[in-house]
C-alpha positions in Angstrom: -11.9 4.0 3.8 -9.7 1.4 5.4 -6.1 1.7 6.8 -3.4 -0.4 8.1 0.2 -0.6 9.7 2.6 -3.1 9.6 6.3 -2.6 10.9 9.0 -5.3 8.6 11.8 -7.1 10.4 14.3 -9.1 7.9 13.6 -7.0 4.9 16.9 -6.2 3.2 16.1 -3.5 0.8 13.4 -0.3 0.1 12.0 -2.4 -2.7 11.9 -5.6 -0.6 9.6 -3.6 1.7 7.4 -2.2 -1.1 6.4 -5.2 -2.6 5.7 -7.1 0.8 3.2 -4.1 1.6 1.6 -4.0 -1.8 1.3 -7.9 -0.7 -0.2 -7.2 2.6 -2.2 -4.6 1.3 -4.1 -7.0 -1.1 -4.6 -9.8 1.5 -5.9 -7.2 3.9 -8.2 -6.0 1.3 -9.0 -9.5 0.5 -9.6 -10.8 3.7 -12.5 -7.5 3.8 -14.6 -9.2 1.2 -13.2 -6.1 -1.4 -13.4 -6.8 -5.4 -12.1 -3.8 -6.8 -9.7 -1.0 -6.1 -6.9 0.8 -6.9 -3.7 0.9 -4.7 -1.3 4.1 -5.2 2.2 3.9 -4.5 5.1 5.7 -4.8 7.9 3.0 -6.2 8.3 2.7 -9.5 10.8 0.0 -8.9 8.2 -1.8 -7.0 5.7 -1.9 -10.2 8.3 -2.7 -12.4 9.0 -5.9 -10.9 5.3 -6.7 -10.5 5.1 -6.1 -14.3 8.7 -8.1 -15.4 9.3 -10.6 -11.7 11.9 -12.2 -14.2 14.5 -8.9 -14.0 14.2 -9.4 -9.8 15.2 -12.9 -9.6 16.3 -12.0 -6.0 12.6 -11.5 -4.9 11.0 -13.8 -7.0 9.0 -15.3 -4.3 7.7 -12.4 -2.7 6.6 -11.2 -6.1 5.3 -14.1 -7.2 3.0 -14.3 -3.5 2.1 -10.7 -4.5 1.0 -11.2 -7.9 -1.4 -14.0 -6.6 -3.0 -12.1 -4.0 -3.7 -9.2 -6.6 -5.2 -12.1 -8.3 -8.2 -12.5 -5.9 -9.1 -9.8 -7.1 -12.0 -9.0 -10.0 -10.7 -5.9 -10.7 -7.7 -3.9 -9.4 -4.5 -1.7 -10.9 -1.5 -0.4 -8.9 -0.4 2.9 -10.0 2.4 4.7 -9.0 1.6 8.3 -8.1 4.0 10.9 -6.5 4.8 10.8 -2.4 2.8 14.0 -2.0 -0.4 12.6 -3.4 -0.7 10.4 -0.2 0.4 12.1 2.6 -1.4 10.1 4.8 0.2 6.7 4.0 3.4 8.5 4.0 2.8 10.0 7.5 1.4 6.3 8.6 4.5 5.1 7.5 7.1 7.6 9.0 5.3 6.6 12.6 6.1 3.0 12.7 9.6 4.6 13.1 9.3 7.7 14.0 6.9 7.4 17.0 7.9 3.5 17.8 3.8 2.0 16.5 5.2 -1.2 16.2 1.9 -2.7 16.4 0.0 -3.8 13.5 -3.6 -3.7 12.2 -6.1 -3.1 10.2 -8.8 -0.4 10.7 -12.2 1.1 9.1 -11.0 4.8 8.3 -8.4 6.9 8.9 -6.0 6.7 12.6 -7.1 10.3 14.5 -4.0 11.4 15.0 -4.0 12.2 10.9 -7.7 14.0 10.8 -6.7 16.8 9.8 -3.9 15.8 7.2 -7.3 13.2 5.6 -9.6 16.1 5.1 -7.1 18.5 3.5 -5.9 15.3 1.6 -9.9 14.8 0.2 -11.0 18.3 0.2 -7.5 18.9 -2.5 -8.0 15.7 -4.4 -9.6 15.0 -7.7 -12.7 12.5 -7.4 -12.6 9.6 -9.7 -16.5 9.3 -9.5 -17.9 11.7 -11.9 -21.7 10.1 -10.6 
């Protein structure tokens, strides 16, 4: 439904750079006027210190700025789900590198270079609306 980019400078660690985008995911999400949803991602790590910021000491600010702007939120969960169940944020991700898309943004559905990989990606998943 909504996708974004953001390349990190600074960041010293892979968890470092999960919990920042968990962050920015939620004030995106926020800033679109979204109450509910449920964010996937693939680092356990990342959930763990969400759930117990006292065991990452080292991050406790960025974890502490994350856990307040899930709080905006009337109803949301983070789940950790394997890599291949979202190839499209994993391909997103790779091109920031990969492909030098420094630039950052926010958009209303999925970037058209990844059409393809977003249809296979709904056609093979399980809907959570049973309507």
């Amino acid at each position: 439904m909504e996708h974004s980019r953001r390349s990190f400078s600074g960041v010293t660690s892979s968890l470092e750079a999960d919990i920042a985008t968990i962050c920015l995911a939620a004030k995106d999400l926020h800033s679109l006027h979204w109450n509910r949803f449920i964010m996937e991602i693939s680092s356990p790590q990342a959930l763990e210190a969400l759930n117990n910021p006292h065991w990452f000491w080292g991050l406790s600010n960025l974890i502490e700025c994350t856990r307040q702007a899930l709080s905006y939120f009337q109803n949301c969960s983070v789940e950790v789900v394997n890599v291949s169940a979202n190839r499209v944020a994993d391909q997103i991700a790779v091109s920031v590198t990969k492909d030098g898309r420094w630039s950052s943004y926010i958009a209303r559905g999925g970037p058209s270079w990844l059409n393809d990989t977003i249809l296979t990606e709904v056609v093979n998943s399980p809907s959570l609306y049973s309507g």
